[in-house]
N, C-alpha and C positions, 0 to 999 in steps of 0.2 A: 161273342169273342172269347175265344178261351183263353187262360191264364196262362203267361212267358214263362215256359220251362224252358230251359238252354242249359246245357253242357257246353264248353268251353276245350276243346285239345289244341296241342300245338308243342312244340318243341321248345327248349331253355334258347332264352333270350330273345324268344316272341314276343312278351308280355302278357301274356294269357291272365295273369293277377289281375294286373290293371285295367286291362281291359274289362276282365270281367267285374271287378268291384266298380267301377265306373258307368256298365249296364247297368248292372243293381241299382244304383243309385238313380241313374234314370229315370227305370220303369219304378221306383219303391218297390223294391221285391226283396225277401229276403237274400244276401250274396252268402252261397255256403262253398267252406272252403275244405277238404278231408284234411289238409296238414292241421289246418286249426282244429279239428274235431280229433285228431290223433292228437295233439298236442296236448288240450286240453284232458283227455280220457286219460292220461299221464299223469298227467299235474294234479286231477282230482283223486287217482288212485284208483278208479273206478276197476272193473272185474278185465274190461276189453283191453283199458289201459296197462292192467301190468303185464298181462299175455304183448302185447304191442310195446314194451320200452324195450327189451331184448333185439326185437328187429330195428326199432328206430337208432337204437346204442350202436348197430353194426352196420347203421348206412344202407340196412335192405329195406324193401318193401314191408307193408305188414300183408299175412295169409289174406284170400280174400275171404274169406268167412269172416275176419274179425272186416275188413271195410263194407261188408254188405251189412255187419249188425251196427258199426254208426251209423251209416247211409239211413238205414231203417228207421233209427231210432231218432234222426234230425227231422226225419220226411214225414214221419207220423206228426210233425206238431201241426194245429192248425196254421200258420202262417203259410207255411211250405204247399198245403193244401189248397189252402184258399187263392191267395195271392199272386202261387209260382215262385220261381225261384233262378237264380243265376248260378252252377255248380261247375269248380273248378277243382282240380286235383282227384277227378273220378270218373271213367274207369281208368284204372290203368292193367286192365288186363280183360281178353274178352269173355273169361268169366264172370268178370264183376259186367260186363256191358250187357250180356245176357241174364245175369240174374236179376238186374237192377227192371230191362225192362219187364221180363217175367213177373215182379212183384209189384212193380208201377202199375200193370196194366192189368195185373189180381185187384189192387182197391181202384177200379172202375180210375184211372187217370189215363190221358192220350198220351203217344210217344213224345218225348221230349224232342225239339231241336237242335241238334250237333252241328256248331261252328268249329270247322278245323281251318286255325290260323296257322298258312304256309308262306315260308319265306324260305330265299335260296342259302345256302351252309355258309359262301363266302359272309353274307348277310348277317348273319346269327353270330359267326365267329366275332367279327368286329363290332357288335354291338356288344356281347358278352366282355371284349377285352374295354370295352369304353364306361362298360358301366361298373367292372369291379375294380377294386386296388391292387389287389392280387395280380399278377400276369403270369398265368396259367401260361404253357407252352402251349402254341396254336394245335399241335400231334393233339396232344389229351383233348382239347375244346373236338377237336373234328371227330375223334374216338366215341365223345360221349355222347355227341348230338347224332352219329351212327349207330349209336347202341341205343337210343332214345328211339330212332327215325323206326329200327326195325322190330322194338317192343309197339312201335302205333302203328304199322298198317296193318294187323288183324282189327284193330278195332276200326279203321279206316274202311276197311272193306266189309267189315259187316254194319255198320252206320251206312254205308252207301246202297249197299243190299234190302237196307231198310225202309232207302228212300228218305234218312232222314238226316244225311248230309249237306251242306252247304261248304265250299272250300272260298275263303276269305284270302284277301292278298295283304299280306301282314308287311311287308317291306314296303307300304307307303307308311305314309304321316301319322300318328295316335290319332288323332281326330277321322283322319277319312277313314282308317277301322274301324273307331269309335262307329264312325256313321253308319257305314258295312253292315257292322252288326244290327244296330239301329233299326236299318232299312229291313232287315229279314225280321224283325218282330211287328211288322207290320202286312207280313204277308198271309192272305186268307183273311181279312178282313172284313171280304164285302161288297156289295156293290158301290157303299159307303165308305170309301176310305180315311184313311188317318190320317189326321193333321201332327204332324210330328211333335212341335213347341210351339207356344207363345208368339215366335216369331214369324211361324210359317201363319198361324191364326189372322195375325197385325196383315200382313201381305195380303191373307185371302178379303181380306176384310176391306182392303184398300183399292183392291182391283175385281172383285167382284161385285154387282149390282144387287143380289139374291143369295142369301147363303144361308144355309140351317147348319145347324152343330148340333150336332147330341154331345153331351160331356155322362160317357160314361166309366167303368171300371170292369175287369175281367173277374172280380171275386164277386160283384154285387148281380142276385137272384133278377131281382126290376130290369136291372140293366137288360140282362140278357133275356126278357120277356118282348122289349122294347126294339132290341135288335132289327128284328125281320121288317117288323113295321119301318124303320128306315133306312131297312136298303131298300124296301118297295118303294119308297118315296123316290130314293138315288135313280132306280131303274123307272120310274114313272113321270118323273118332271125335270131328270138331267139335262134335258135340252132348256130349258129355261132355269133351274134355279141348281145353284150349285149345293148337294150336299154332304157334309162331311162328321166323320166321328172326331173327338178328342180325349186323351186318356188319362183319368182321371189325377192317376198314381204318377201318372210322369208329370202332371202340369197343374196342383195343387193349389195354385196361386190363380189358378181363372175363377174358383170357389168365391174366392173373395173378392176379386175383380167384379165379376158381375153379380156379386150376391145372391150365387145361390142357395137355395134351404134345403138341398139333397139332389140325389142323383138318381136316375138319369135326369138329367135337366137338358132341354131340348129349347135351345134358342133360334129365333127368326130373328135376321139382319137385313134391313133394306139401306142400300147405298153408305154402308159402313155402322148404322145406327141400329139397336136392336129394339124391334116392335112388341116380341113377347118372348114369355116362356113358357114351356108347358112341365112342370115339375114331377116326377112319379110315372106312372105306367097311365097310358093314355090311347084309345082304340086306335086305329089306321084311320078314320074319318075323323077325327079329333086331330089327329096331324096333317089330314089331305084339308081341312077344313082351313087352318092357319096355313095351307101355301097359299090358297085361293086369297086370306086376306091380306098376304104377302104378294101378291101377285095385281092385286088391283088396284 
């Protein structure tokens, strides 16, 4: 399973922050934000940051040379590498959407996922006037989320060109976005799919007779050694035993729940109860051998 890289667009008063700090928190992934990384290259003085307070001073954009050398310079750490990452306030121009993936995909990383959260202007306007104090004149709200609309479809259209779009319907509820989003970091999974939370686990647990879990992680090497061997299992014994992944970073508290001593840890469940685990990297005959004493 490869590590949750997501891009986040959308128009003001989508919630595109929130949303995306709240993925972050989800999956554990690092949430990087460019106003924060502009912000901060400001406040420290740094070389980007005084090239960069002139445009911030006058309310423009900063050049994209100066946001492709933060960009760079957040991405290079290991967390962002290992882990993945939730990235909001970038591209906004599809220079920087071309350069970014040109240089993602120079140190050997896969194209990231772009969620583009769309909701309708009447939508946006009254959300905007409900969440500031200020009461903007509706003209300027509709002007600027126009001016917004037609700086994002180049990068609309070449995110879709790439096949690496998804379009989210942002005018329902924070949570069923929430979930929206949710749902596409579990696709290409596997023949073994993902247990979302804890609570999907408790259900799987209570109404299935047979169930294996791998509890693994998209940065851990073992993990993804481990992989193949249990989707063969999924595509081999699915008619009798149900089985599933869970991910490690989003659901931290099953570590200690069932006391495990590392990851990948692969549990067998008979009738809600679990019979073992196999801890660590373990052949395909070592896991076909525990459904058979799962199965008898």
């Amino acid at each position: 399973m490869k590590p949750k890289q997501f891009i986040l667009l959308g128009p003001p008063g989508v919630g595109v922050e929130a949303q995306a700090i709240a993925l972050a928190e989800r999956w554990q992934v690092p949430y990087v934000s460019m106003g924060e990384l502009v912000r901060g290259a400001i406040a420290t003085e740094t070389a980007i940051g005084v090239e960069a307070r002139p445009c911030v001073e006058a309310g423009e954009l900063i050049p994209d040379v100066l946001a492709m050398k933060l960009i760079r310079k957040r991405f290079e750490q290991p967390d962002t590498m290992l882990k993945g990452w939730v990235l909001d306030g970038f591209p906004r121009s599809l220079a920087q959407a071309q350069g970014f993936d040109e240089w993602w995909a120079a140190v050997g990383q896969p194209p990231a996922t772009v969620a583009y959260l769309k909701a309708p202007p009447e939508f946006l306007i009254l959300r905007i006037l409900n969440e500031t104090s200020e009461k903007p004149p509706i003209s300027a709200i509709r002007e600027r989320l126009e001016h917004f609309q037609q700086s994002l479809e180049p990068l609309i259209e070449y995110y879709q060109q790439q096949s690496q779009l998804a379009t989210i319907n942002a005018s329902l509820s924070f949570a069923e976005v929430a979930s929206a989003l949710a749902q596409l970091g579990q696709a290409d999974t596997g023949a073994a799919k993902l247990i979302r939370d804890e609570a999907e686990l408790d259900a799987l647990l209570a109404s299935e007779p047979l169930l294996v879990v791998d509890c693994m992680a998209s940065w851990c090497g073992s993990c993804k050694q481990v992989t193949p061997a249990i989707d063969k299992l999924a595509e081999t014994y699915g008619d009798s035993v149900m089985v599933r992944k869970i991910d490690f970073d989003a659901n931290r508290q099953i570590t200690k729940r069932f006391e495990l001593k590392g990851i990948p840890a692969v549990m067998f469940f008979k009738d809600g109860e679990r019979t073992e685990t196999l801890t660590g990297v373990k052949s395909y005959q070592e896991y076909t051998a525990a459904v058979t004493r799962l199965l008898a």
